[in-house]
DRENLOFI-618093 format. One line per field, with one value per residue: residue in one letter; x, y, z of N, C-alpha, C, O, CB in turn. Coordinates in nm, 3 decimals. Glycine has a CB too. Example, Ala and Ser with C-alpha at 12.3 -4.5 7.8 and 13.67 -1.06 7.14 Angstrom:
resn = [A,S] $
n.xx = [1.319,1.285] $
n.yy = [-0.569,-0.225] $
n.zz = [0.780,0.708] $
ca.xx = [1.230,1.367] $
ca.yy = [-0.450,-0.106] $
ca.zz = [0.780,0.714] $
c.xx = [1.320,1.290] $
c.yy = [-0.330,0.003] $
c.zz = [0.780,0.787] $
o.xx = [1.424,1.341] $
o.yy = [-0.332,0.114] $
o.zz = [0.846,0.804] $
cb.xx = [1.131,1.408] $
cb.yy = [-0.447,-0.060] $
cb.zz = [0.905,0.572] $
END
This chain:
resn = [X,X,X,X,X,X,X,X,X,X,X,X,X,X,X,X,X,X,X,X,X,X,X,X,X,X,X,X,X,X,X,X,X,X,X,X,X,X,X,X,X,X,X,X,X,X,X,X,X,X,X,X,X,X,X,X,X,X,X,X,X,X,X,X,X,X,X,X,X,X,X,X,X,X,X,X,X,X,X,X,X,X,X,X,X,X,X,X,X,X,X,X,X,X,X,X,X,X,X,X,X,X,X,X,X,X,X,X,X,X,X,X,X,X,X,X,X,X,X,X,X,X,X,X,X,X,X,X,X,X,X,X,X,X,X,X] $
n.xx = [-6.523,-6.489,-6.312,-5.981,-5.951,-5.907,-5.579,-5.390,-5.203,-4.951,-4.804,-4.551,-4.313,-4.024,-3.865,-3.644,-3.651,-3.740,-3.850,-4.105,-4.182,-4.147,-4.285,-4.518,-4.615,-4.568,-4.779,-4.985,-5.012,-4.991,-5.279,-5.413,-5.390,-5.555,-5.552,-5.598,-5.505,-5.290,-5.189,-4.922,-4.774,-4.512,-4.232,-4.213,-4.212,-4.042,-4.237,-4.436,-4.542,-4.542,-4.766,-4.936,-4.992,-5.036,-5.354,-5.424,-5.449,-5.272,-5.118,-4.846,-4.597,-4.429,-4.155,-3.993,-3.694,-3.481,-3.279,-3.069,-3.079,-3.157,-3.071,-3.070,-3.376,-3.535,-3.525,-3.595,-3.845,-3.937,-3.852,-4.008,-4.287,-4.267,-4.212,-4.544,-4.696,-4.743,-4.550,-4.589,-4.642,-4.551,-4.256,-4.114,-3.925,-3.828,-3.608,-3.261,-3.088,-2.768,-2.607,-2.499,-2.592,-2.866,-2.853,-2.788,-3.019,-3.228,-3.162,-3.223,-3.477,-3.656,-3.858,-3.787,-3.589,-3.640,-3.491,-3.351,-3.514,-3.632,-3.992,-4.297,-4.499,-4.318,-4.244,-4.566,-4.604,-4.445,-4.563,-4.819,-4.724,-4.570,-4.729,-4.941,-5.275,-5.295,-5.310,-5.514] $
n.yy = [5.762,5.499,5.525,5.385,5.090,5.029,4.984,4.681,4.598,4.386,4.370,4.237,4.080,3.915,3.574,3.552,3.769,3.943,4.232,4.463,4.684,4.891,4.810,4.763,5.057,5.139,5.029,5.076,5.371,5.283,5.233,5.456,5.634,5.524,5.279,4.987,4.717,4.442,4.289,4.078,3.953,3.849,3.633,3.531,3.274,3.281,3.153,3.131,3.410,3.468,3.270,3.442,3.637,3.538,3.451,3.693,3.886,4.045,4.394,4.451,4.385,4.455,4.450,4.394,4.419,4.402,4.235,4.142,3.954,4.040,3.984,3.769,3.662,3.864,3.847,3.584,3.542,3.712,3.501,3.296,3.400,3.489,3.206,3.106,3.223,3.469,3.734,3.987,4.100,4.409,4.459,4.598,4.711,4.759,4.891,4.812,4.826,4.809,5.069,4.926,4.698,4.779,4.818,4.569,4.426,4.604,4.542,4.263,4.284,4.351,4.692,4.884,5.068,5.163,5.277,5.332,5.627,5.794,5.873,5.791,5.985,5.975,5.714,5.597,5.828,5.751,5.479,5.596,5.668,5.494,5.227,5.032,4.931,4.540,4.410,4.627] $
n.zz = [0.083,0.317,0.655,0.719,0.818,1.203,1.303,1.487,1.683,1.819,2.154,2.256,2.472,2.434,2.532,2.810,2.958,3.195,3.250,3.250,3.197,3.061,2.809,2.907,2.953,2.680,2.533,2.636,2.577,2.289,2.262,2.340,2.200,2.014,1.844,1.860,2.070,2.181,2.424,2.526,2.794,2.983,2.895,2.635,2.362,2.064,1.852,1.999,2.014,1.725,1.650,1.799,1.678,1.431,1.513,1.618,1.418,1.354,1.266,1.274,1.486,1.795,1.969,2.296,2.461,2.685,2.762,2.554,2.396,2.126,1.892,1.831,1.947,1.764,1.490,1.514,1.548,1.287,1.091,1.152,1.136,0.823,0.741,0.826,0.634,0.664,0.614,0.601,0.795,1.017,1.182,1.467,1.730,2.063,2.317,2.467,2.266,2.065,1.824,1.627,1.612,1.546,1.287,1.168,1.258,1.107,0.862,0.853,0.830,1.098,1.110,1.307,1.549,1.869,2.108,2.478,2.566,2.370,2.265,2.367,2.192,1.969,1.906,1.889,1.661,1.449,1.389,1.263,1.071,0.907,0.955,0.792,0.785,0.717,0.427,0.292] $
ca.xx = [-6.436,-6.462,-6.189,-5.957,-5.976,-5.819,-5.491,-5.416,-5.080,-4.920,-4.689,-4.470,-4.195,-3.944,-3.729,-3.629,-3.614,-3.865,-3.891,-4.241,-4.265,-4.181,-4.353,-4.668,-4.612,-4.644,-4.900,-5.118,-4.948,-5.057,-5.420,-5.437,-5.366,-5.658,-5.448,-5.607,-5.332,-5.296,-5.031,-4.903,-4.687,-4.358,-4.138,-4.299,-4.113,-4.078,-4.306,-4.620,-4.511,-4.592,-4.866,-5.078,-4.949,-5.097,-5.430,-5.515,-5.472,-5.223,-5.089,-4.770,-4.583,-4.363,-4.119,-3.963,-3.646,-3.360,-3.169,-2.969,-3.088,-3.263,-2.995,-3.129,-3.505,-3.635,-3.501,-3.668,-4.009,-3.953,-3.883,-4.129,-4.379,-4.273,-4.260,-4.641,-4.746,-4.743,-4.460,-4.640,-4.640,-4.419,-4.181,-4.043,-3.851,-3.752,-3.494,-3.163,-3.007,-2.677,-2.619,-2.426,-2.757,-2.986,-2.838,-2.837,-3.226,-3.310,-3.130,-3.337,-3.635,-3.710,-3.868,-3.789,-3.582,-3.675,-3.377,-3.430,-3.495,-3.778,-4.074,-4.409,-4.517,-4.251,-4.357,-4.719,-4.606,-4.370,-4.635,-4.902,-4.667,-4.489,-4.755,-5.103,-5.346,-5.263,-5.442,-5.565] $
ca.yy = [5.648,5.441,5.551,5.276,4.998,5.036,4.928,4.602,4.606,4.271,4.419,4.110,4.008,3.783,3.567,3.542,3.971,3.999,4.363,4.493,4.805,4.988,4.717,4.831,5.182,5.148,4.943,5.214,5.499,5.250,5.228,5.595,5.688,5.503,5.125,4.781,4.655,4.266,4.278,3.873,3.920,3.803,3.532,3.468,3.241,3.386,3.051,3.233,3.548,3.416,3.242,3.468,3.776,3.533,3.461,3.778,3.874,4.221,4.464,4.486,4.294,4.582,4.380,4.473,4.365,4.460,4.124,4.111,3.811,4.092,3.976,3.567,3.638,3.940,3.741,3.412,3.590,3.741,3.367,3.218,3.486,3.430,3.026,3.107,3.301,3.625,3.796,4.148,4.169,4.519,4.410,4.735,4.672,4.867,4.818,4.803,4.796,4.889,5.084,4.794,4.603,4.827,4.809,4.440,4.422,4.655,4.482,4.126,4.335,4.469,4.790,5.018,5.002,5.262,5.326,5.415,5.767,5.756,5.897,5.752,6.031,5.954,5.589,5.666,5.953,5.638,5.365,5.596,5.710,5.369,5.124,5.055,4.759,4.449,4.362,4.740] $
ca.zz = [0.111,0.447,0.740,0.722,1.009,1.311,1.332,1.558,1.689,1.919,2.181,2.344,2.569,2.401,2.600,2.965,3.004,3.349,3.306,3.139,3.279,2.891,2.725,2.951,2.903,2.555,2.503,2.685,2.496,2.188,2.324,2.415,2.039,1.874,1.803,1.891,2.122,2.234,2.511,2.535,2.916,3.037,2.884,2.509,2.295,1.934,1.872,2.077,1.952,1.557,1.645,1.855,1.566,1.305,1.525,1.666,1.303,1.339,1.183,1.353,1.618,1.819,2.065,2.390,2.475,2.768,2.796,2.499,2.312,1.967,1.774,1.838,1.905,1.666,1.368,1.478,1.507,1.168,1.008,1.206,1.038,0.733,0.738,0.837,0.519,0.730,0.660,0.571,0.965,1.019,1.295,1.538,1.825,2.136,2.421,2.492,2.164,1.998,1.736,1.519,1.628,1.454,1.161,1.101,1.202,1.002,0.726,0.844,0.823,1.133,1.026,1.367,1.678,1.938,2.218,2.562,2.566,2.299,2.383,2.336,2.081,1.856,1.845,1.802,1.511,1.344,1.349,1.195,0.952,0.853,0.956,0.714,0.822,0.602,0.324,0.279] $
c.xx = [-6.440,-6.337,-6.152,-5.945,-5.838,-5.674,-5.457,-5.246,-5.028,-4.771,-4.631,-4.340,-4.067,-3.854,-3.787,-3.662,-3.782,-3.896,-4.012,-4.240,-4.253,-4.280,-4.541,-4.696,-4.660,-4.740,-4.984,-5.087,-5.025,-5.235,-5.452,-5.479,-5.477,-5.658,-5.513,-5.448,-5.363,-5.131,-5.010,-4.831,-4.542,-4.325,-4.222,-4.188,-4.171,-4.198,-4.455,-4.639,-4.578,-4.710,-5.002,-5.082,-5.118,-5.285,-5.515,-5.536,-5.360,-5.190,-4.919,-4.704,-4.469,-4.304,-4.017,-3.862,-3.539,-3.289,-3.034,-2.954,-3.171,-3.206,-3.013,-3.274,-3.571,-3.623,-3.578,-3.821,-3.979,-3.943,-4.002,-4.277,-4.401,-4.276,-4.391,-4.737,-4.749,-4.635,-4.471,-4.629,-4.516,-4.383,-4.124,-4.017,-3.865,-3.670,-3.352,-3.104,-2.872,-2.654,-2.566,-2.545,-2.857,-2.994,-2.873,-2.957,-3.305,-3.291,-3.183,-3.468,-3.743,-3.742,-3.804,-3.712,-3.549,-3.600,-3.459,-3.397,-3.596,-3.897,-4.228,-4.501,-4.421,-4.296,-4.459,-4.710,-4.522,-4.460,-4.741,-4.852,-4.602,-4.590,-4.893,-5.134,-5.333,-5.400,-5.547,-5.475] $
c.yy = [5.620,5.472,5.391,5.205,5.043,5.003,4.838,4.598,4.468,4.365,4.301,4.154,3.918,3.711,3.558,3.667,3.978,4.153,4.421,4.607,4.919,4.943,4.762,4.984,5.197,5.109,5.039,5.335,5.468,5.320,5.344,5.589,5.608,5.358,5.041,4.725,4.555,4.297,4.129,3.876,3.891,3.696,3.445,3.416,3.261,3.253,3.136,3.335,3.548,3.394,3.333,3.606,3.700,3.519,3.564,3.905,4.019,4.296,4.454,4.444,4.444,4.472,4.439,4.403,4.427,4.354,4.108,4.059,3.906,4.026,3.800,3.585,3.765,3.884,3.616,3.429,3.625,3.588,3.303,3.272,3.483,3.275,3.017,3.161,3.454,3.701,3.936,4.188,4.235,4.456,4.534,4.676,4.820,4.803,4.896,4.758,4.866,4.928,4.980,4.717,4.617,4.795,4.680,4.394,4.426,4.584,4.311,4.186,4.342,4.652,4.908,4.985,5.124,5.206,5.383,5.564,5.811,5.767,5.877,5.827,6.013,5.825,5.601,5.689,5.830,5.535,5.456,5.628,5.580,5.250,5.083,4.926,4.642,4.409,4.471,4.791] $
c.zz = [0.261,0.504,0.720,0.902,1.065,1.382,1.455,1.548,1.831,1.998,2.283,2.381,2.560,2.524,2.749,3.020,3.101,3.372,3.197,3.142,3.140,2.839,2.754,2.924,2.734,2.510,2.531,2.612,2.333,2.211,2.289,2.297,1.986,1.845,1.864,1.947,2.225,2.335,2.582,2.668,2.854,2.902,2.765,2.406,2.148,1.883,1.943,1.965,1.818,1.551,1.700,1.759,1.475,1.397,1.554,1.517,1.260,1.259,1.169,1.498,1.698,1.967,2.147,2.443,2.565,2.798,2.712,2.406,2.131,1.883,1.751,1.811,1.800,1.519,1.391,1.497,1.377,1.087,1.015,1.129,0.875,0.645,0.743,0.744,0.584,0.747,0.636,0.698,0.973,1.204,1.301,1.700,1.957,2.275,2.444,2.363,2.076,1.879,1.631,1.466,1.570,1.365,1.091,1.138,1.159,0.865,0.705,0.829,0.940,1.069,1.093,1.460,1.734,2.047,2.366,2.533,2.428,2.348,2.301,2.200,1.969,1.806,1.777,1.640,1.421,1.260,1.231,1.031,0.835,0.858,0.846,0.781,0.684,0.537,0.269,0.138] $
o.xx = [-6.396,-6.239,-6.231,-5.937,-5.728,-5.662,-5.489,-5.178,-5.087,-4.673,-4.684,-4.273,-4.017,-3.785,-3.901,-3.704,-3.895,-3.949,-3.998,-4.324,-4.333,-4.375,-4.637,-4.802,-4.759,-4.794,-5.058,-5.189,-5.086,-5.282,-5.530,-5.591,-5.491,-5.768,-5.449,-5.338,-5.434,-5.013,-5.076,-4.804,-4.486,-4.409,-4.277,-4.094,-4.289,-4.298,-4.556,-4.716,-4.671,-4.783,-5.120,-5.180,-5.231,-5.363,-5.637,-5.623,-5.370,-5.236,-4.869,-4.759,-4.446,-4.383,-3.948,-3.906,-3.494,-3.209,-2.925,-2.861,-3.227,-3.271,-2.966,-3.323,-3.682,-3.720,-3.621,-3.904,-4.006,-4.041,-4.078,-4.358,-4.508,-4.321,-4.426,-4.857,-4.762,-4.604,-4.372,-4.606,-4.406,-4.455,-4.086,-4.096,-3.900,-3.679,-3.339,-3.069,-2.888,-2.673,-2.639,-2.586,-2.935,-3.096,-2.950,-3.014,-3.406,-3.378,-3.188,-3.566,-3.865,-3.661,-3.766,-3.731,-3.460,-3.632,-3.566,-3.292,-3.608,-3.933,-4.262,-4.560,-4.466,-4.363,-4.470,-4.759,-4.555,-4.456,-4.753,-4.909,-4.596,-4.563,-4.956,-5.056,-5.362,-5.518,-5.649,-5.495] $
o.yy = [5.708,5.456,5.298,5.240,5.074,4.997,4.898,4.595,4.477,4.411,4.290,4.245,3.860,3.778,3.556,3.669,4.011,4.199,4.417,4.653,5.011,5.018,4.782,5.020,5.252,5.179,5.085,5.402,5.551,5.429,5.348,5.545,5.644,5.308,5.014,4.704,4.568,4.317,4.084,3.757,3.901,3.690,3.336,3.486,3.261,3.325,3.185,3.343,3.627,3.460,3.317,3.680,3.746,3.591,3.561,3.993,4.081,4.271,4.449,4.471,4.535,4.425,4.527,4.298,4.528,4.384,4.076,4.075,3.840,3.995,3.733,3.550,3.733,3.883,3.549,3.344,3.521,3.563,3.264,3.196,3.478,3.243,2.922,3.149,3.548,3.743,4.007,4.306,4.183,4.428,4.594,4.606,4.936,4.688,5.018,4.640,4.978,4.840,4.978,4.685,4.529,4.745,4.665,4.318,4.357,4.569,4.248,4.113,4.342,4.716,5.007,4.868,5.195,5.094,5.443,5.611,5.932,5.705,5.936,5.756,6.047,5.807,5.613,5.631,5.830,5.505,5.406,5.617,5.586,5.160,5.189,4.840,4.672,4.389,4.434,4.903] $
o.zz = [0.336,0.431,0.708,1.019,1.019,1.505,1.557,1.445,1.938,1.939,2.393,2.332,2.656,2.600,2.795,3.136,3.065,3.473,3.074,3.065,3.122,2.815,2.680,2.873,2.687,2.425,2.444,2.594,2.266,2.177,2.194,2.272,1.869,1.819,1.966,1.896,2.325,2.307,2.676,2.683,2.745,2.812,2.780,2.368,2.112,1.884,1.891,1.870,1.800,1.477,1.670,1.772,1.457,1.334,1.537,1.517,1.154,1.147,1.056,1.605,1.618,2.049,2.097,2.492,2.511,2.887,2.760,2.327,2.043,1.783,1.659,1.704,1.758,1.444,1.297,1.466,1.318,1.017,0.926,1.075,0.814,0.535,0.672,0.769,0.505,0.858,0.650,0.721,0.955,1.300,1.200,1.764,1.939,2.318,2.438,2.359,2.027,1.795,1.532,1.354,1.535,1.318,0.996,1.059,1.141,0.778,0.599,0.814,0.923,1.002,1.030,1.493,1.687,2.087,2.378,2.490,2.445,2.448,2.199,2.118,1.860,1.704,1.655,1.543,1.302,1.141,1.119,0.923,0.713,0.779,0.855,0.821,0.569,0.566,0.212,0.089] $
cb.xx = [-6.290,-6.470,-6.216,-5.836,-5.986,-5.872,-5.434,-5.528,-5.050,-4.875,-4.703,-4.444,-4.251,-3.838,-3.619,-3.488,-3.613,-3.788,-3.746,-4.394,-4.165,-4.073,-4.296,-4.689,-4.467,-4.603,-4.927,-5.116,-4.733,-5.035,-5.441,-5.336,-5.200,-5.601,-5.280,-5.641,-5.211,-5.274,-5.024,-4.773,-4.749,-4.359,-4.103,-4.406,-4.061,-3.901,-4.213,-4.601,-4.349,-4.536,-4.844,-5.098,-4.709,-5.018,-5.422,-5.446,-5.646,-5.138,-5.154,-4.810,-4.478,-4.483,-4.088,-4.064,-3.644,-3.391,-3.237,-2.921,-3.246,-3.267,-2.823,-3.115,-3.589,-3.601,-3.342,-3.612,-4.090,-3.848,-3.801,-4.135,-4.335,-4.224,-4.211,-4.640,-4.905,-4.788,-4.357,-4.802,-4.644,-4.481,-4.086,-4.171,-3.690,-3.868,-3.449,-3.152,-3.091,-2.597,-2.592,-2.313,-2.828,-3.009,-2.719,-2.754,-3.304,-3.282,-2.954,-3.346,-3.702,-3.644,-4.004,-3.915,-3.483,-3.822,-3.275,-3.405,-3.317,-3.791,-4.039,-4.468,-4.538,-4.109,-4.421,-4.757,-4.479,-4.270,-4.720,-4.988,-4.552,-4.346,-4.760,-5.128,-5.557,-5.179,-5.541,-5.553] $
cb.yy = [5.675,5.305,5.620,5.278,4.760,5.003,5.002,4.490,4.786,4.083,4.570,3.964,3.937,3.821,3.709,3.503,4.148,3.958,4.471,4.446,4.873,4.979,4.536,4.816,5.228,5.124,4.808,5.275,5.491,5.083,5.203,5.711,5.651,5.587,5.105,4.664,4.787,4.094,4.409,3.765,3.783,3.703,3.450,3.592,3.103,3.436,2.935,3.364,3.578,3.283,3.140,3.490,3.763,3.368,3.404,3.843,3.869,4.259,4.589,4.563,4.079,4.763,4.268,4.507,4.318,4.537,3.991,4.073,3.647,4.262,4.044,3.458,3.619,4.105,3.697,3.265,3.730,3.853,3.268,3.245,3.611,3.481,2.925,3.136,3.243,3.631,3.746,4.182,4.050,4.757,4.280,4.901,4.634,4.990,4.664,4.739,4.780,4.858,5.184,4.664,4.608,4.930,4.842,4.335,4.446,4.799,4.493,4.018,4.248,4.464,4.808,5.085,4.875,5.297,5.473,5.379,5.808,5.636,6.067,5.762,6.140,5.963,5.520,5.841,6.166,5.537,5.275,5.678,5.810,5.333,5.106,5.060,4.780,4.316,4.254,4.825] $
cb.zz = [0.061,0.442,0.921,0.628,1.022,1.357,1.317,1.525,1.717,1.816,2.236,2.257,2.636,2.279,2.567,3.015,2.779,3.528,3.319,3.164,3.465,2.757,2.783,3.113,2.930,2.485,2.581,2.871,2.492,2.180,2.474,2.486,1.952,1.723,1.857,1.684,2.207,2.041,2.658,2.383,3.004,3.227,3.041,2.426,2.335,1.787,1.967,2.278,1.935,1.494,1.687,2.052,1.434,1.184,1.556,1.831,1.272,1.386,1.215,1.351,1.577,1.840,2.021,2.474,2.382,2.899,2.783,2.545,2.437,1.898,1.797,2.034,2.042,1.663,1.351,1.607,1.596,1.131,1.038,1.385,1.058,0.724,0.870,0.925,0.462,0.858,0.620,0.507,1.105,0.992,1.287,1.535,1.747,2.183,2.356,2.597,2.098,2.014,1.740,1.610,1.738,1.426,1.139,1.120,1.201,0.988,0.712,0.993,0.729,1.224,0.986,1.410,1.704,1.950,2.138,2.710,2.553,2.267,2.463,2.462,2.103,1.875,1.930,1.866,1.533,1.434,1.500,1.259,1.006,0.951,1.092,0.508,0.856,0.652,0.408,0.423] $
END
């Protein structure tokens, strides 16, 4: 049986939030591990976010957020995904989020939301465990 493909993971920016410096961290932490990883910059409106998910074709959008706004933009990427026929895309979060916050994410169908203090192998060990390539 063929190894399955490579997993392709989109790691974005939602929003106004000017700070990358996790968002980059992981992405290379992705990388490291094996993962196809599209890193979109600064200030992506869930609108990009959808569209460059559905073109660059992923597995997995994983979004990075310290402003505030998860509870506005990780829901309007998930519609937006699914308005597009793509709603198999596993949505995982990380940031600044409260526990209350998790809960109703998870219950829009984010799948993950990683806290500061989370450490790059746990990610990693989540995605390979929770994520498969679509359409596999």
């Amino acid at each position: 049986m063929p190894p399955a493909r490579t997993l392709r993971i989109l790691v974005a920016k939602p929003g106004l939030d000017g700070h990358d410096r996790g968002a980059k961290i992981i992405a290379r932490a992705l990388r490291d591990a094996g993962f196809e990883v599209i890193y979109t910059g600064l200030h992506q409106t869930p609108e990009m976010i959808a569209e460059t998910a559905i073109q660059e074709d992923v597995d997995a959008i994983g979004l990075s957020i310290l402003s505030g706004a998860h509870n506005t933009l990780f829901p309007a990427v998930l519609r937006l995904l699914r308005e597009k026929g793509a709603g198999d895309v596993a949505i995982f979060g990380g940031g600044i989020v409260p526990p209350e916050d998790i809960a109703r994410l998870k219950a829009e169908g984010v799948r993950e939301i990683f806290t500061p203090g989370a450490s790059t192998d746990d990610i990693v060990g989540w995605i390979r465990a929770n994520i498969a390539p679509r359409g596999d």
